[in-house]
C-alpha positions as CSV (number, residue, x, y, z in Angstrom):
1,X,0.0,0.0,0.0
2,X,3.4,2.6,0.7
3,X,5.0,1.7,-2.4
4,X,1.0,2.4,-4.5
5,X,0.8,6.1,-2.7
6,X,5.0,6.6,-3.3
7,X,3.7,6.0,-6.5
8,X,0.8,8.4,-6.9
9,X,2.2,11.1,-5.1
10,X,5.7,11.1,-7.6
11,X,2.8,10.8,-10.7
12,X,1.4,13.7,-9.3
13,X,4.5,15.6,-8.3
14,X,5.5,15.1,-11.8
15,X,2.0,16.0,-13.3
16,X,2.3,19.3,-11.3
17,X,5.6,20.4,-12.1
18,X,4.7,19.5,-15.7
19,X,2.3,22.0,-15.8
20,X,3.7,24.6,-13.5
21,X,7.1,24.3,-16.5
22,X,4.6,24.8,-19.6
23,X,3.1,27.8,-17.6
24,X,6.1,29.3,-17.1
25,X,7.3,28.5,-20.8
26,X,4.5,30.4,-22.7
27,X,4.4,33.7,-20.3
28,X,7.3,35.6,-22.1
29,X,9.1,35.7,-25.3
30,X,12.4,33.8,-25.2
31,X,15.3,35.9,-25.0
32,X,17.8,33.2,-25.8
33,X,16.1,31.7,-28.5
34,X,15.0,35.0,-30.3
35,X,18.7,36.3,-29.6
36,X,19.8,32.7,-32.0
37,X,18.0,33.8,-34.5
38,X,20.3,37.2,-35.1
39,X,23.5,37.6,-36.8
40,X,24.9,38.4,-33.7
41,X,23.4,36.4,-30.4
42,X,26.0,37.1,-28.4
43,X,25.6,40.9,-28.5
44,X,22.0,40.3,-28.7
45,X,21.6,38.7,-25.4
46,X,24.4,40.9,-23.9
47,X,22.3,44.0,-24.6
48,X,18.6,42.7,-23.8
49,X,19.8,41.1,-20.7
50,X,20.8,45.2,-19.5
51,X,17.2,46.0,-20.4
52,X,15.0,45.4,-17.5
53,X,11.8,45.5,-20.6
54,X,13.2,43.3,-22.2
55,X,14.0,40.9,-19.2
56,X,10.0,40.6,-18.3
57,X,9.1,40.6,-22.5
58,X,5.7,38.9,-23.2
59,X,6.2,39.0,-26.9
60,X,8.9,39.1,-29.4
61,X,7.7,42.3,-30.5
62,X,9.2,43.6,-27.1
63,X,12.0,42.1,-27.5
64,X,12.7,43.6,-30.8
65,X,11.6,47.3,-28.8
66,X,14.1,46.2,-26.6
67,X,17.1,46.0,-29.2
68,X,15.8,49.1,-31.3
69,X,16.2,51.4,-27.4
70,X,19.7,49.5,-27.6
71,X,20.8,50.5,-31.1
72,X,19.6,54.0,-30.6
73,X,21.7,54.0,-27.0
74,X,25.2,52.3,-29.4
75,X,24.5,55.2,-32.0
76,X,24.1,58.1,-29.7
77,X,27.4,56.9,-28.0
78,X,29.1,56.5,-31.5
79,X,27.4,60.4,-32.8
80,X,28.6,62.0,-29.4
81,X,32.1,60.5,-29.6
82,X,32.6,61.7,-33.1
83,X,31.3,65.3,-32.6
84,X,33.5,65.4,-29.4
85,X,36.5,64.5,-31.6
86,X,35.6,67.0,-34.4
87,X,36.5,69.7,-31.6
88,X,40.3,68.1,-30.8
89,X,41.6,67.0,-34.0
90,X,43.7,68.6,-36.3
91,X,44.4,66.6,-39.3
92,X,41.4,67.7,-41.9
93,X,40.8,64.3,-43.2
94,X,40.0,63.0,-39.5
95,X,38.3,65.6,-39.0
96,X,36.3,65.1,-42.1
97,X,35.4,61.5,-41.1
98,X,34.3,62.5,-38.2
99,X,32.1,65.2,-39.1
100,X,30.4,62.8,-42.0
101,X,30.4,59.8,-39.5
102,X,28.4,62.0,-37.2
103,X,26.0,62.9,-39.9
104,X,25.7,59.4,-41.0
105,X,24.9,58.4,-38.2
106,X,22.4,60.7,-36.4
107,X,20.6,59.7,-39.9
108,X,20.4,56.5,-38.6
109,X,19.2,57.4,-35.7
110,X,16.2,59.8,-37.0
111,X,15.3,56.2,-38.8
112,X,15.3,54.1,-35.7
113,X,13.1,57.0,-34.0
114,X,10.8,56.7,-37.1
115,X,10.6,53.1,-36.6
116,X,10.2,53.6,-32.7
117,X,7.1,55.0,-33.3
118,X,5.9,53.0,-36.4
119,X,6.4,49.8,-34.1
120,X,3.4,51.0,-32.2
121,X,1.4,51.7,-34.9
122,X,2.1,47.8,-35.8
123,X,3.2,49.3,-38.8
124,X,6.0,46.3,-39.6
125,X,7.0,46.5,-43.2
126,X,7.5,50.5,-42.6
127,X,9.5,49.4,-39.4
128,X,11.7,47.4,-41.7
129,X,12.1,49.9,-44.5
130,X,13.1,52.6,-41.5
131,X,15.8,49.8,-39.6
132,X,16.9,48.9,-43.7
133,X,17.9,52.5,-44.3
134,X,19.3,53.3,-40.9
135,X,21.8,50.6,-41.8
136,X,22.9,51.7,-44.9
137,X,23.6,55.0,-43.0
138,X,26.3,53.3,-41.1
139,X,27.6,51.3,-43.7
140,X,27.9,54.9,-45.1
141,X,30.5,55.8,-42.1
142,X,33.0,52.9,-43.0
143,X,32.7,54.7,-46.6
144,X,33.3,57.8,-45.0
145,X,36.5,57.3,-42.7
146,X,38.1,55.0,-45.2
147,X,40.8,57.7,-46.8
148,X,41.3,59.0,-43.0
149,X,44.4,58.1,-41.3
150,X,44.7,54.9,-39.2
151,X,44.6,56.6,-35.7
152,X,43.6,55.6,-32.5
153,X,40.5,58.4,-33.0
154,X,39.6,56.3,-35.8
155,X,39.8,52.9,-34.4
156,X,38.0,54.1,-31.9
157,X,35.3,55.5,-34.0
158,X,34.9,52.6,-35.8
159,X,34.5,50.1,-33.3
160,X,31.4,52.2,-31.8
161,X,29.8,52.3,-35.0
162,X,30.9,48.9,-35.5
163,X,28.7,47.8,-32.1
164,X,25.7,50.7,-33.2
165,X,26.0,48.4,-37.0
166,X,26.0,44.7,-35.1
167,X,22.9,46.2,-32.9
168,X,21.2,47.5,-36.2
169,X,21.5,44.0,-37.5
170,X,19.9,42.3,-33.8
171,X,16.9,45.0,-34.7
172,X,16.1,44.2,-37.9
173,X,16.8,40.1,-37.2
174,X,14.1,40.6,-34.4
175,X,11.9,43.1,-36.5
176,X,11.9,40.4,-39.3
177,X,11.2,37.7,-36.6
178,X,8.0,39.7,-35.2
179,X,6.6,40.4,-38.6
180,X,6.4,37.1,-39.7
181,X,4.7,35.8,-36.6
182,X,2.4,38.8,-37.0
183,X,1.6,37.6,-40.8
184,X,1.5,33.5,-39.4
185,X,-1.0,34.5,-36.5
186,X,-3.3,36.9,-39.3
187,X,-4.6,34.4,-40.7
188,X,-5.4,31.9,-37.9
189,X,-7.2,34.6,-36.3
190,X,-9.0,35.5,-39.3
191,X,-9.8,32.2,-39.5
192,X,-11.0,32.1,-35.6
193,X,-13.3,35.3,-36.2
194,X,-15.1,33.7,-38.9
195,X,-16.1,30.4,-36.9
196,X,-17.2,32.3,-34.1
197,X,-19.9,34.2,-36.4
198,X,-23.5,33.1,-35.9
Protein backbone atom coordinates (compact mmCIF):
# COMPACT_ATOMS: atom_id res chain seq x y z
CA UNK A 1 0.00 0.00 0.00
CA UNK A 2 3.37 2.64 0.70
CA UNK A 3 5.05 1.70 -2.37
CA UNK A 4 1.03 2.43 -4.52
CA UNK A 5 0.79 6.11 -2.66
CA UNK A 6 5.04 6.56 -3.26
CA UNK A 7 3.75 6.03 -6.45
CA UNK A 8 0.82 8.43 -6.94
CA UNK A 9 2.21 11.09 -5.07
CA UNK A 10 5.69 11.09 -7.62
CA UNK A 11 2.80 10.79 -10.71
CA UNK A 12 1.38 13.75 -9.28
CA UNK A 13 4.54 15.61 -8.27
CA UNK A 14 5.53 15.06 -11.75
CA UNK A 15 1.98 16.03 -13.31
CA UNK A 16 2.28 19.34 -11.29
CA UNK A 17 5.58 20.38 -12.13
CA UNK A 18 4.74 19.52 -15.71
CA UNK A 19 2.34 21.99 -15.85
CA UNK A 20 3.71 24.55 -13.52
CA UNK A 21 7.14 24.32 -16.48
CA UNK A 22 4.56 24.77 -19.56
CA UNK A 23 3.08 27.79 -17.63
CA UNK A 24 6.10 29.27 -17.08
CA UNK A 25 7.30 28.49 -20.78
CA UNK A 26 4.51 30.41 -22.66
CA UNK A 27 4.37 33.72 -20.29
CA UNK A 28 7.35 35.62 -22.08
CA UNK A 29 9.07 35.70 -25.31
CA UNK A 30 12.40 33.85 -25.15
CA UNK A 31 15.26 35.88 -25.02
CA UNK A 32 17.80 33.16 -25.81
CA UNK A 33 16.15 31.74 -28.46
CA UNK A 34 14.95 35.04 -30.26
CA UNK A 35 18.69 36.28 -29.60
CA UNK A 36 19.80 32.71 -31.95
CA UNK A 37 17.98 33.82 -34.49
CA UNK A 38 20.35 37.16 -35.12
CA UNK A 39 23.51 37.65 -36.80
CA UNK A 40 24.93 38.42 -33.69
CA UNK A 41 23.43 36.40 -30.43
CA UNK A 42 26.04 37.14 -28.43
CA UNK A 43 25.64 40.93 -28.54
CA UNK A 44 21.97 40.29 -28.75
CA UNK A 45 21.58 38.67 -25.43
CA UNK A 46 24.39 40.88 -23.95
CA UNK A 47 22.26 44.01 -24.63
CA UNK A 48 18.64 42.67 -23.84
CA UNK A 49 19.83 41.08 -20.72
CA UNK A 50 20.79 45.22 -19.45
CA UNK A 51 17.22 45.97 -20.41
CA UNK A 52 15.04 45.40 -17.46
CA UNK A 53 11.75 45.53 -20.60
CA UNK A 54 13.16 43.30 -22.21
CA UNK A 55 13.98 40.86 -19.17
CA UNK A 56 9.97 40.59 -18.29
CA UNK A 57 9.12 40.57 -22.48
CA UNK A 58 5.73 38.94 -23.18
CA UNK A 59 6.22 39.02 -26.86
CA UNK A 60 8.88 39.09 -29.39
CA UNK A 61 7.74 42.27 -30.46
CA UNK A 62 9.23 43.59 -27.12
CA UNK A 63 12.05 42.05 -27.46
CA UNK A 64 12.67 43.60 -30.78
CA UNK A 65 11.55 47.26 -28.77
CA UNK A 66 14.13 46.21 -26.63
CA UNK A 67 17.09 45.98 -29.22
CA UNK A 68 15.78 49.10 -31.29
CA UNK A 69 16.24 51.39 -27.40
CA UNK A 70 19.69 49.55 -27.65
CA UNK A 71 20.76 50.51 -31.13
CA UNK A 72 19.62 54.00 -30.63
CA UNK A 73 21.70 54.03 -26.98
CA UNK A 74 25.18 52.28 -29.38
CA UNK A 75 24.52 55.15 -32.01
CA UNK A 76 24.07 58.10 -29.68
CA UNK A 77 27.43 56.87 -27.99
CA UNK A 78 29.11 56.52 -31.46
CA UNK A 79 27.40 60.41 -32.81
CA UNK A 80 28.57 61.97 -29.39
CA UNK A 81 32.08 60.51 -29.64
CA UNK A 82 32.56 61.72 -33.07
CA UNK A 83 31.29 65.31 -32.57
CA UNK A 84 33.46 65.43 -29.41
CA UNK A 85 36.49 64.52 -31.60
CA UNK A 86 35.58 67.03 -34.36
CA UNK A 87 36.51 69.71 -31.58
CA UNK A 88 40.25 68.07 -30.76
CA UNK A 89 41.64 67.02 -34.00
CA UNK A 90 43.72 68.59 -36.29
CA UNK A 91 44.37 66.61 -39.33
CA UNK A 92 41.38 67.70 -41.94
CA UNK A 93 40.81 64.27 -43.21
CA UNK A 94 40.05 63.02 -39.54
CA UNK A 95 38.26 65.58 -38.96
CA UNK A 96 36.26 65.11 -42.13
CA UNK A 97 35.40 61.45 -41.10
CA UNK A 98 34.35 62.54 -38.19
CA UNK A 99 32.07 65.18 -39.12
CA UNK A 100 30.42 62.83 -41.98
CA UNK A 101 30.41 59.75 -39.55
CA UNK A 102 28.39 62.02 -37.24
CA UNK A 103 25.96 62.91 -39.85
CA UNK A 104 25.67 59.37 -41.03
CA UNK A 105 24.86 58.39 -38.17
CA UNK A 106 22.38 60.66 -36.40
CA UNK A 107 20.60 59.72 -39.94
CA UNK A 108 20.43 56.46 -38.61
CA UNK A 109 19.18 57.44 -35.67
CA UNK A 110 16.20 59.77 -37.03
CA UNK A 111 15.34 56.22 -38.83
CA UNK A 112 15.28 54.15 -35.73
CA UNK A 113 13.06 56.98 -34.05
CA UNK A 114 10.84 56.69 -37.07
CA UNK A 115 10.57 53.08 -36.61
CA UNK A 116 10.23 53.59 -32.72
CA UNK A 117 7.14 55.04 -33.28
CA UNK A 118 5.86 52.95 -36.41
CA UNK A 119 6.38 49.77 -34.08
CA UNK A 120 3.44 50.99 -32.18
CA UNK A 121 1.41 51.73 -34.94
CA UNK A 122 2.10 47.82 -35.77
CA UNK A 123 3.15 49.28 -38.84
CA UNK A 124 5.98 46.27 -39.60
CA UNK A 125 6.96 46.51 -43.22
CA UNK A 126 7.52 50.50 -42.62
CA UNK A 127 9.54 49.37 -39.39
CA UNK A 128 11.70 47.44 -41.75
CA UNK A 129 12.06 49.87 -44.50
CA UNK A 130 13.11 52.56 -41.48
CA UNK A 131 15.76 49.84 -39.59
CA UNK A 132 16.94 48.90 -43.68
CA UNK A 133 17.86 52.45 -44.31
CA UNK A 134 19.32 53.28 -40.88
CA UNK A 135 21.84 50.63 -41.80
CA UNK A 136 22.93 51.68 -44.93
CA UNK A 137 23.60 54.97 -42.96
CA UNK A 138 26.29 53.33 -41.13
CA UNK A 139 27.62 51.25 -43.70
CA UNK A 140 27.94 54.91 -45.07
CA UNK A 141 30.51 55.76 -42.11
CA UNK A 142 33.00 52.92 -42.95
CA UNK A 143 32.71 54.66 -46.63
CA UNK A 144 33.33 57.80 -45.01
CA UNK A 145 36.49 57.30 -42.70
CA UNK A 146 38.06 54.96 -45.25
CA UNK A 147 40.76 57.69 -46.81
CA UNK A 148 41.33 59.01 -42.97
CA UNK A 149 44.38 58.07 -41.29
CA UNK A 150 44.73 54.90 -39.24
CA UNK A 151 44.63 56.61 -35.72
CA UNK A 152 43.63 55.60 -32.51
CA UNK A 153 40.55 58.37 -32.96
CA UNK A 154 39.61 56.30 -35.78
CA UNK A 155 39.80 52.92 -34.42
CA UNK A 156 37.98 54.15 -31.86
CA UNK A 157 35.35 55.52 -33.99
CA UNK A 158 34.87 52.64 -35.78
CA UNK A 159 34.49 50.06 -33.31
CA UNK A 160 31.42 52.20 -31.79
CA UNK A 161 29.81 52.34 -35.00
CA UNK A 162 30.89 48.85 -35.50
CA UNK A 163 28.70 47.84 -32.07
CA UNK A 164 25.68 50.71 -33.19
CA UNK A 165 26.02 48.42 -37.01
CA UNK A 166 26.00 44.70 -35.12
CA UNK A 167 22.89 46.20 -32.88
CA UNK A 168 21.25 47.47 -36.16
CA UNK A 169 21.50 44.01 -37.46
CA UNK A 170 19.89 42.34 -33.79
CA UNK A 171 16.89 45.02 -34.68
CA UNK A 172 16.09 44.24 -37.86
CA UNK A 173 16.79 40.05 -37.22
CA UNK A 174 14.09 40.57 -34.36
CA UNK A 175 11.89 43.05 -36.53
CA UNK A 176 11.91 40.45 -39.31
CA UNK A 177 11.21 37.70 -36.57
CA UNK A 178 7.99 39.67 -35.18
CA UNK A 179 6.62 40.38 -38.56
CA UNK A 180 6.41 37.06 -39.68
CA UNK A 181 4.69 35.82 -36.60
CA UNK A 182 2.37 38.84 -37.02
CA UNK A 183 1.61 37.62 -40.76
CA UNK A 184 1.48 33.51 -39.40
CA UNK A 185 -1.02 34.54 -36.53
CA UNK A 186 -3.32 36.93 -39.26
CA UNK A 187 -4.62 34.35 -40.69
CA UNK A 188 -5.37 31.88 -37.89
CA UNK A 189 -7.23 34.64 -36.27
CA UNK A 190 -8.96 35.49 -39.25
CA UNK A 191 -9.81 32.20 -39.48
CA UNK A 192 -10.97 32.07 -35.62
CA UNK A 193 -13.30 35.26 -36.18
CA UNK A 194 -15.06 33.67 -38.91
CA UNK A 195 -16.12 30.43 -36.86
CA UNK A 196 -17.21 32.33 -34.06
CA UNK A 197 -19.89 34.21 -36.40
CA UNK A 198 -23.49 33.06 -35.92
Amino acid sequence: MSCYCGSLLAVVVVLFLSASLGTGAGAGADLKGSCAATPHPDVCVSALQKDSDAKAAASPRDLAEAAIRAASAAGSAAGDYARREMDLVKDNGMWQCLNECAEDIEEALSHLDDSDGEMDDGKMKDVKLFLDTAEQDVWNCDQSCRGAANTPVKTALLAKNKDFEKLMSVALALIKRTAAGDAAQGPAAAASKTKTKP
